[in-house]
C-alpha positions as CSV (number, residue, x, y, z in Angstrom):
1,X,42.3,53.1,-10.1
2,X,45.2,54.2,-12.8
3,X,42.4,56.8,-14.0
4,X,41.8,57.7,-10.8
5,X,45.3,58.4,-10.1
6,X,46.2,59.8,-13.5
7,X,43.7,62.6,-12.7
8,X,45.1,63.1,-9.4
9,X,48.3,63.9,-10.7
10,X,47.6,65.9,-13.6
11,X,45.4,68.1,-10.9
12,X,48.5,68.5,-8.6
13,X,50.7,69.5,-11.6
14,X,48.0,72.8,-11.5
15,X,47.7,73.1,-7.7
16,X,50.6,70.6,-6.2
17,X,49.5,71.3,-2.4
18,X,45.2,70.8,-3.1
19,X,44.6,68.8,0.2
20,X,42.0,66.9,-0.5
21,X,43.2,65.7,-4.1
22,X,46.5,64.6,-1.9
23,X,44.7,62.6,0.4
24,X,42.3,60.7,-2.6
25,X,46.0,60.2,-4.3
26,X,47.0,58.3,-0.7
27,X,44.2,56.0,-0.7
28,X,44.2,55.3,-4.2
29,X,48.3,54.5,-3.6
30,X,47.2,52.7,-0.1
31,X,44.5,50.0,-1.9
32,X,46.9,49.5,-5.0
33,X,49.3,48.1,-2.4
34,X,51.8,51.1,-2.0
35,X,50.9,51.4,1.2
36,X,54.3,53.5,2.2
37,X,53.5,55.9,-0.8
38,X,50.5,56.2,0.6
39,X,51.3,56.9,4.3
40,X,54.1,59.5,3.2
41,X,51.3,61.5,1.1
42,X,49.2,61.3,4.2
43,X,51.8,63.0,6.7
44,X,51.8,65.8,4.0
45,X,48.7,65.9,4.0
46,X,48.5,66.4,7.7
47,X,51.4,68.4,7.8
48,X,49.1,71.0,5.3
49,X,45.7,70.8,6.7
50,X,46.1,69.4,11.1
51,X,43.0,69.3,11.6
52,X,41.6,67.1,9.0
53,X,41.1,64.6,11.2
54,X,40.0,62.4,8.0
55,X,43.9,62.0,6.9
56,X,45.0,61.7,10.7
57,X,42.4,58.6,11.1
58,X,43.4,57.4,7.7
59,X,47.4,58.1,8.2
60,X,46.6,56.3,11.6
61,X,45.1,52.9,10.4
62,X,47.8,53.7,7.3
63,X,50.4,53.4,10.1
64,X,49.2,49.8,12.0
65,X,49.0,48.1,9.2
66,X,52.9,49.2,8.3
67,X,53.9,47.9,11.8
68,X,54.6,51.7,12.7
69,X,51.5,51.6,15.8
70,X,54.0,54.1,17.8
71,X,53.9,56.4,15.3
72,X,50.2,55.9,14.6
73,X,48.9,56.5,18.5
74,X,49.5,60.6,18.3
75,X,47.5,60.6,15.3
76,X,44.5,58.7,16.6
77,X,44.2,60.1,19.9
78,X,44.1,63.8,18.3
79,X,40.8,61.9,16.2
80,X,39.8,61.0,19.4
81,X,40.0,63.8,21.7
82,X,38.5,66.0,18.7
83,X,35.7,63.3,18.0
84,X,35.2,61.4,21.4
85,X,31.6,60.2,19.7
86,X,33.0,58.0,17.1
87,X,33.3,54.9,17.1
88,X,35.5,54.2,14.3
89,X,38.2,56.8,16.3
90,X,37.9,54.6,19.5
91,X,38.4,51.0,17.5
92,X,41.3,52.4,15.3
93,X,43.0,54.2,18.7
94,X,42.4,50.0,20.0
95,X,44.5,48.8,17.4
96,X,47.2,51.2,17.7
97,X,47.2,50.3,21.6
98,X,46.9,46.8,20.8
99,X,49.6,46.6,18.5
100,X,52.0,47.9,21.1
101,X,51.1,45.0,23.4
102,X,49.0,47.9,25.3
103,X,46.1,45.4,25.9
104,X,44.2,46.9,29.2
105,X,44.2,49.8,27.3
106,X,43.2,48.5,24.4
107,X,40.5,47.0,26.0
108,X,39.0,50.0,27.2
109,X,39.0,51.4,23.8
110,X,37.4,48.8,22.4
111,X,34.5,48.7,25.2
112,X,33.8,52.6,24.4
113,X,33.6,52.2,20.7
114,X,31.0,49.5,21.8
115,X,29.3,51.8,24.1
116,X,29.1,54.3,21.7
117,X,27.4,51.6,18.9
118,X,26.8,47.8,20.2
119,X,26.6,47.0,16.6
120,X,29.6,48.3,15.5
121,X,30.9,44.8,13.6
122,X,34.7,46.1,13.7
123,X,34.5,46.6,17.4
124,X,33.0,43.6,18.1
125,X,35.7,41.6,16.2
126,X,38.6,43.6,17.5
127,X,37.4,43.2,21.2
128,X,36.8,39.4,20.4
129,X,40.2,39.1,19.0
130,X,41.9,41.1,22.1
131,X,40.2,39.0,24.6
132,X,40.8,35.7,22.6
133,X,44.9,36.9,22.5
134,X,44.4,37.7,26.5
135,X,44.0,34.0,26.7
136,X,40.2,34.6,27.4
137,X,38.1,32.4,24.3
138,X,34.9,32.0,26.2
139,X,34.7,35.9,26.8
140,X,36.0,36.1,23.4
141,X,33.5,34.5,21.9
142,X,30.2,36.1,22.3
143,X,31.4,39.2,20.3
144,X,32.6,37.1,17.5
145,X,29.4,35.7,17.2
146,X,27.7,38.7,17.3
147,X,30.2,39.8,14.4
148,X,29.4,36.9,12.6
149,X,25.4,37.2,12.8
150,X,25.7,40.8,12.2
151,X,28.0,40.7,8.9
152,X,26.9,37.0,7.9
153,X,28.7,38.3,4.3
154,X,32.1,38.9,6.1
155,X,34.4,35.8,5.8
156,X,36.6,37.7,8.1
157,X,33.8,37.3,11.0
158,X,33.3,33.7,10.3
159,X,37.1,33.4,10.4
160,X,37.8,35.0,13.8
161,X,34.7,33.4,15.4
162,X,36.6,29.9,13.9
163,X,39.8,30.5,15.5
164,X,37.8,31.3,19.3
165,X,35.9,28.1,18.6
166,X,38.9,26.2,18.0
167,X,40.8,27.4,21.3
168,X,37.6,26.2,23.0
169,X,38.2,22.5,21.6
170,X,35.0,23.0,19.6
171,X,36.2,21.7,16.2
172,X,32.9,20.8,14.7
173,X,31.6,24.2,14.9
174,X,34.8,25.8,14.0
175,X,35.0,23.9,10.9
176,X,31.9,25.0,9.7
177,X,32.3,28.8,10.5
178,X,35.6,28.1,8.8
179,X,33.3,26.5,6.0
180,X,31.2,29.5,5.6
181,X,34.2,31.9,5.5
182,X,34.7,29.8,2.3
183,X,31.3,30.1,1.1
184,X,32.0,33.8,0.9
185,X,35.9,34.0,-0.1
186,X,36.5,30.5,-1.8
187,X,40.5,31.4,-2.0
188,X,40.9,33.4,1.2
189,X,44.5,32.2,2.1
190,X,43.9,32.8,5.9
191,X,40.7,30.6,6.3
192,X,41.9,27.7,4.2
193,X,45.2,27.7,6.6
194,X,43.4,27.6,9.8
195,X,40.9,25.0,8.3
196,X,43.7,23.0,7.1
197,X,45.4,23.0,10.8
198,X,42.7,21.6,12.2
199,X,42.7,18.8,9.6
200,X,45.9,18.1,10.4
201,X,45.2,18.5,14.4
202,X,42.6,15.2,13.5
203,X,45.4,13.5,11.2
204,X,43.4,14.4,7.9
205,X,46.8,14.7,5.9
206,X,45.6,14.3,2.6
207,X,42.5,16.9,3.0
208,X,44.9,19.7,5.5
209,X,47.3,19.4,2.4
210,X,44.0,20.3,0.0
211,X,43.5,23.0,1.8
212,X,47.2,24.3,2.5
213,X,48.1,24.4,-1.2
214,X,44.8,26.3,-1.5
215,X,45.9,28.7,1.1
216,X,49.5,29.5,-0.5
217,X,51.1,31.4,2.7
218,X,54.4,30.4,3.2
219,X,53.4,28.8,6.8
220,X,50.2,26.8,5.2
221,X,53.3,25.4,2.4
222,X,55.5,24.2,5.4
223,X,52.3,22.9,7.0
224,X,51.4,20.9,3.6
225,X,55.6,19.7,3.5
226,X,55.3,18.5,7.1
227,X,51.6,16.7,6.3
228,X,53.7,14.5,3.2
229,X,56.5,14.1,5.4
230,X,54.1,12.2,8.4
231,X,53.1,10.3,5.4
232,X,55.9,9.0,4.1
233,X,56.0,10.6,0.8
234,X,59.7,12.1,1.3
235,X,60.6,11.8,-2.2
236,X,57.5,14.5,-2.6
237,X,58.9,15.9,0.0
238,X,62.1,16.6,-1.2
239,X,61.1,17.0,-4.9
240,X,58.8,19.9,-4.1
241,X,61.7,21.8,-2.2
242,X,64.1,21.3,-5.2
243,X,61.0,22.1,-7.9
244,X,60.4,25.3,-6.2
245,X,63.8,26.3,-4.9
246,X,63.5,30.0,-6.1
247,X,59.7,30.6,-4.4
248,X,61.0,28.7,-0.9
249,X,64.0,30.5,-1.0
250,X,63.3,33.1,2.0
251,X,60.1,30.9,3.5
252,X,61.4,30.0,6.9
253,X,59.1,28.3,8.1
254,X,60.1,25.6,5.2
255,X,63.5,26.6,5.8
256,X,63.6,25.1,9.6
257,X,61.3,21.9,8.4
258,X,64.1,21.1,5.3
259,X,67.0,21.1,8.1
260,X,65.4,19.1,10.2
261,X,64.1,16.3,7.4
262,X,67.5,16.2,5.9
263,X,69.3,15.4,8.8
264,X,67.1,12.5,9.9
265,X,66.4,11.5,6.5
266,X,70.4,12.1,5.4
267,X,69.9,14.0,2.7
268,X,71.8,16.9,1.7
269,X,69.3,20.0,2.7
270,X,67.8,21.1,-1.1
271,X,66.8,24.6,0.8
272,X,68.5,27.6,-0.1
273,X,67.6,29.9,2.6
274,X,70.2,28.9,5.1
275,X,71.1,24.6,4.8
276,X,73.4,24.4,7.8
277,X,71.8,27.0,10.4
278,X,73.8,25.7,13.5
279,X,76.7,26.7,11.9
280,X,75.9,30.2,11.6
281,X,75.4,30.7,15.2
282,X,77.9,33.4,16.4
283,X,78.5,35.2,20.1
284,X,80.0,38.2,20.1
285,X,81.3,40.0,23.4
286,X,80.0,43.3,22.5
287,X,79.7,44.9,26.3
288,X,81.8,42.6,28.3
289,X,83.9,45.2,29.6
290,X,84.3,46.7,33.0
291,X,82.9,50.0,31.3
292,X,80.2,48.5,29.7
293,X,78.4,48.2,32.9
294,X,77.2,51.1,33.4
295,X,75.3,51.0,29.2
296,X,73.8,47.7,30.3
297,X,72.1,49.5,33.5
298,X,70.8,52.1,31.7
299,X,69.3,49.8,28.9
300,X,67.8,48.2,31.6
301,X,66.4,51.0,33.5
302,X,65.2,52.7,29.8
303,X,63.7,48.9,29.1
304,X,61.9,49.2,32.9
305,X,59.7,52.0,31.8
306,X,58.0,50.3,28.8
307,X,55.3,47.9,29.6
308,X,55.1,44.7,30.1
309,X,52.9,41.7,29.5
310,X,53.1,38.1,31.7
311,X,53.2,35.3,29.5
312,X,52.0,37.1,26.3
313,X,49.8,34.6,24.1
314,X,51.4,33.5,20.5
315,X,54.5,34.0,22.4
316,X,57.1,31.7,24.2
317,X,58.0,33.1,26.7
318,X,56.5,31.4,30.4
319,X,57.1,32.6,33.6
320,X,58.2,36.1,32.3
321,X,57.2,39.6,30.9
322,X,58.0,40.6,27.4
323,X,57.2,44.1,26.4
324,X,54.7,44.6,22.7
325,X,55.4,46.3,20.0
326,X,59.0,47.4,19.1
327,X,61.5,48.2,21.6
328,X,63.7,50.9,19.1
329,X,60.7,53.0,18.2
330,X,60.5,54.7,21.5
331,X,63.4,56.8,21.6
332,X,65.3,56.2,24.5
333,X,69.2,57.3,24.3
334,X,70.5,54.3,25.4
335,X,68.0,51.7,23.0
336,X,69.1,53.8,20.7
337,X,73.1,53.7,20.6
338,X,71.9,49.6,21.3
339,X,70.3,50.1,17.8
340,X,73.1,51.5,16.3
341,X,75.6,49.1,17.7
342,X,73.3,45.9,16.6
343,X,73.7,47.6,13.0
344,X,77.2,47.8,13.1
345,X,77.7,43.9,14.3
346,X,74.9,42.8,11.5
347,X,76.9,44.3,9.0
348,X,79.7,42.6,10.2
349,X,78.0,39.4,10.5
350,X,77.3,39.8,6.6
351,X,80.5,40.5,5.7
352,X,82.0,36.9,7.3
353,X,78.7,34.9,6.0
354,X,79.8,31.8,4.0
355,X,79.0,29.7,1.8
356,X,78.3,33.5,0.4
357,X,75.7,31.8,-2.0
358,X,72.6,30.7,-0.3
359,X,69.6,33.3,0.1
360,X,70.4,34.3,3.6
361,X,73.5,36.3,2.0
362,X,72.3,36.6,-1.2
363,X,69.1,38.0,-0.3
364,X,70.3,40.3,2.3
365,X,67.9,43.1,3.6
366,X,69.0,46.2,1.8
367,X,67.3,48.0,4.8
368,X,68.5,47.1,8.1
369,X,65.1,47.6,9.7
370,X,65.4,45.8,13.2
371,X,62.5,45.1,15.3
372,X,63.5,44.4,19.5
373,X,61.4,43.6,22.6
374,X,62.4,43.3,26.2
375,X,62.1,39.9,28.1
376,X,61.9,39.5,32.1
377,X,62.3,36.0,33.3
378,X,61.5,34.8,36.9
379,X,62.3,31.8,38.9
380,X,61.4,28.7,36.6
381,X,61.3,31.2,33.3
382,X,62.3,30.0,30.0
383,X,61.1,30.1,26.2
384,X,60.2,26.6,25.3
385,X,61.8,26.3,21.2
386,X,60.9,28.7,18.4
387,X,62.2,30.1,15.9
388,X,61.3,33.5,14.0
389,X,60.1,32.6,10.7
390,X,59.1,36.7,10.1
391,X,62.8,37.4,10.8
392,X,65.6,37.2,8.6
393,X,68.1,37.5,11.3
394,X,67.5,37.3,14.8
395,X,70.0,37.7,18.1
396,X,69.9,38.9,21.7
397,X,71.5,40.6,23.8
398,X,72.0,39.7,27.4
399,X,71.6,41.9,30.4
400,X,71.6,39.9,33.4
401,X,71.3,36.4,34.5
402,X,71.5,34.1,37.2
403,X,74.2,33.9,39.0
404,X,73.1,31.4,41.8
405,X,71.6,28.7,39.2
406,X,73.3,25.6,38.4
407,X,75.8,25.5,34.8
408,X,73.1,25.0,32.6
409,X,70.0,26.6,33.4
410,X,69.3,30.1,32.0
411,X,71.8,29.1,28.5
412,X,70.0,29.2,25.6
413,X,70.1,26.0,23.8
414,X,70.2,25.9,19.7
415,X,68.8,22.9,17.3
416,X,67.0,21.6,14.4
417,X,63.8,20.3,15.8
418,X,60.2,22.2,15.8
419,X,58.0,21.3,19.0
420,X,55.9,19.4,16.0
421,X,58.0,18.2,13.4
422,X,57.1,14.5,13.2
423,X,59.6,11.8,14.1
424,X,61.6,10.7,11.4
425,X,64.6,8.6,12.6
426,X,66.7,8.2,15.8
427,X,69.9,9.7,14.7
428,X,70.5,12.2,17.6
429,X,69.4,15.7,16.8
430,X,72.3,18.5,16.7
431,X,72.1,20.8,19.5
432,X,74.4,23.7,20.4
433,X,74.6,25.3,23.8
434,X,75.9,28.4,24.8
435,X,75.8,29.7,28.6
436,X,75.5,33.5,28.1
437,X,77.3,36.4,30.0
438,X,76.1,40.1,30.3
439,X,77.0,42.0,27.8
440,X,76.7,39.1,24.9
441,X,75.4,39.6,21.6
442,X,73.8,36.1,20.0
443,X,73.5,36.2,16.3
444,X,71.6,33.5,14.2
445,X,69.4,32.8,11.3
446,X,65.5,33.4,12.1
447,X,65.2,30.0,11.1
448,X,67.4,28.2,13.7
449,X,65.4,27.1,16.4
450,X,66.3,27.6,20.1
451,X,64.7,27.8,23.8
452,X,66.0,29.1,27.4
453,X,66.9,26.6,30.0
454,X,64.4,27.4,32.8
455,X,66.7,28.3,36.2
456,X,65.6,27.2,39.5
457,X,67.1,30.4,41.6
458,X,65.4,33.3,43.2
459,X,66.9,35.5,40.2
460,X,66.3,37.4,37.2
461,X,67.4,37.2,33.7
462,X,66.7,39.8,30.9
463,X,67.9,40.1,27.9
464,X,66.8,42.6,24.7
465,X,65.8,40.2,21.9
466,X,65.5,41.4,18.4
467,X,65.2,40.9,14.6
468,X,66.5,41.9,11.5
469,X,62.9,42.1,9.3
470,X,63.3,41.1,5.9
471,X,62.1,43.9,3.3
């Protein structure tokens, strides 16, 4: 690859705007992991030469996989509309679609790349994973399988057709597809985690922990804290954390699961992301003015056009909609100056953090890179408690809420403990709750969790939600 690249550049030193050497030097940048390098010699590349619909499908899949699907959809449907017989333009349009929480129409991309090639291994497993995130496992399933006998080498196929069988409370045959994704990829960090969960699921601490160290992802290292934790090894526990201080640093997921163990445990918290979360909780009366009124309408009706999924899976949110994909990339004037605003009161936010010395000041984004979504809830709607362990920072800001529900229902509700953290003791767990108004701005660490007090009235709340993404 450094050949590879070395000859790139010294060609472009002759002939700096030679298309196709441009777009080799993008994918040789894209699979050595400079993935923005790569998509920024793409768009030049497309910017020189629109109709190589080679780069836009490239700069397209380029685009997904930098969380940018917005961006990527043009792209793809120009590969489309120029090549409606291929296959590979219909799956990579799916993902883009997908991505933005488009699922019908992702669907129906996905089902013409299949008509166009039955076989087509990619379509089958994007199809099966769209259907098995629609909350639909047994259609799911017979196009992982057919993945998985059609690329029996692809530990990806095994994997995928492992996580359907799981939803499906089949764990035996999960395990082994799980098993054979091994076979093939021995260190693959995703199939060790999911194998490991369901160890743990069948209280198999001692092998879920084998295969959580194996895995390495900072969720599968909570996962293997929490498994020593339900086995009383606390002093491992809390050795590991202060061993590895620097690596846990900005893993949430550990973050959230040292809080909680050092409060029932009474132990100072050795986590240096963020030790005392609850008290970095702040509301800020951003648009609380008569005159704001009219800026919380218009977010709404900009929010109203995008759309909407009910009770999106790997989400919290229950009896509600919550838009995909991110709310800011769209455009809209209003979401916009909301962007801007949000800035401005992160910044702020920063400036006031103390202790200044653990990572969540320390380690700061140096790009404020915020990622929103719009949330509906209807009568009996809440978002049981999560946290945002991708996040560095996340808030929310409120738009409406019920006016004829009891004090209580519709606040959001702050606290310590995950929906699975194990018991540890029965000191009372710290909670903080706050009864939002329109026009409030909640600002906490991605770490804290927190749920929404269902409400009983014939109302609506809504609320933008957002996060500050980590570099």
């Amino acid at each position: 690859m450094a050949e590879a690249e070395a000859a790139c550049l010294e060609r472009l030193r002759q002939d700096e705007a030679n298309v196709p050497v441009l777009h080799l030097l993008a994918l040789i940048r894209a699979q050595t992991g400079r993935l923005q390098d790569g998509a920024a010699l793409l768009e030049r590349v497309v910017g020189l030469a629109p109709d190589l619909l080679a780069a836009r499908s490239d700069l397209g899949a380029m685009l997904i996989t930098l969380a940018r699907p917005e961006a990527a959809e043009p792209h793809l449907r120009a590969v489309v509309a120029r090549s409606p017989d291929s296959a590979d333009a219909q799956v990579n349009l799916g993902n883009a679609l997908h991505a933005q929480g488009q699922l019908d129409a992702a669907e129906s991309a996905y089902r013409a790349a299949l008509g166009l090639d039955p076989r087509h291994v990619r379509g089958l497993i994007s199809l099966g994973n769209l259907l098995y995130a629609m909350r639909r496992p047994a259609d799911a399933l017979g196009f992982l399988a057919a993945a998985a006998e059609l690329a029996p080498g692809s530990a990806a196929a095994h994997l995928f057709l492992g996580n359907c069988l799981r939803d499906l409370v089949r764990a035996d045959e999960a395990v082994a597809s799980y098993r054979r994704a091994l076979a093939i990829e021995p260190g693959n960090a995703d199939v060790n985690e999911n194998l490991g969960i369901i160890l743990k699921a069948q209280q198999r601490f001692d092998e879920a922990i084998a295969c959580f160290r194996a895995s390495g992802n900072p969720y599968s290292r909570a996962l293997a804290l929490e498994c020593e934790l339900r086995l009383g090894r606390h002093a491992d526990f809390f050795a590991y954390l202060e061993s590895h201080g620097a690596e846990e640093a900005t893993n949430l997921h550990s973050a959230s699961l040292s809080a909680y163990a050092s409060h029932h445990l009474g132990r100072p918290d050795p986590h240096r992301f963020c030790p005392a979360p609850l008290a970095q909780v702040r509301v800020v009366d951003r648009y609380t003015s008569p005159g704001d009124a009219e800026f919380l309408q218009a977010l709404i009706r900009e929010a109203g056009e995008l759309e909407v999924i009910w009770e999106p899976r790997g989400v919290t949110t229950k009896r509600g909609f919550q838009t995909g994909g991110n709310l800011f990339a769209h455009g809209y004037p209003a979401i916009a100056k909301l962007h801007s605003d949000l800035v401005e009161e992160l910044r702020r936010y920063r400036a006031a953090l103390t202790p200044g010395d653990m990572a969540l000041a320390t380690r700061w984004p140096a790009t404020m890179q915020l990622k929103g979504w719009f949330v509906r809830l209807l009568t009996g709607g809440h978002q049981y408690s999560h946290n945002h362990p991708f996040g560095w920072m996340s808030g929310c800001l409120y738009l409406q809420m019920p006016t004829q529900a009891p004090a209580g229902e519709g606040a959001i509700e702050f606290g310590l403990a995950g929906g699975d953290f194990p018991l540890l003791s029965d000191r009372p767990a710290p909670t903080l709750l706050h009864q939002p108004m329109p026009g409030q701005v909640a600002l906490f660490p991605s770490s804290l969790y927190h749920r929404t007090i269902p409400f009983r009235s014939d109302e609506e709340r809504l609320c933008i939600a957002f996060d500050l993404l980590p570099e």
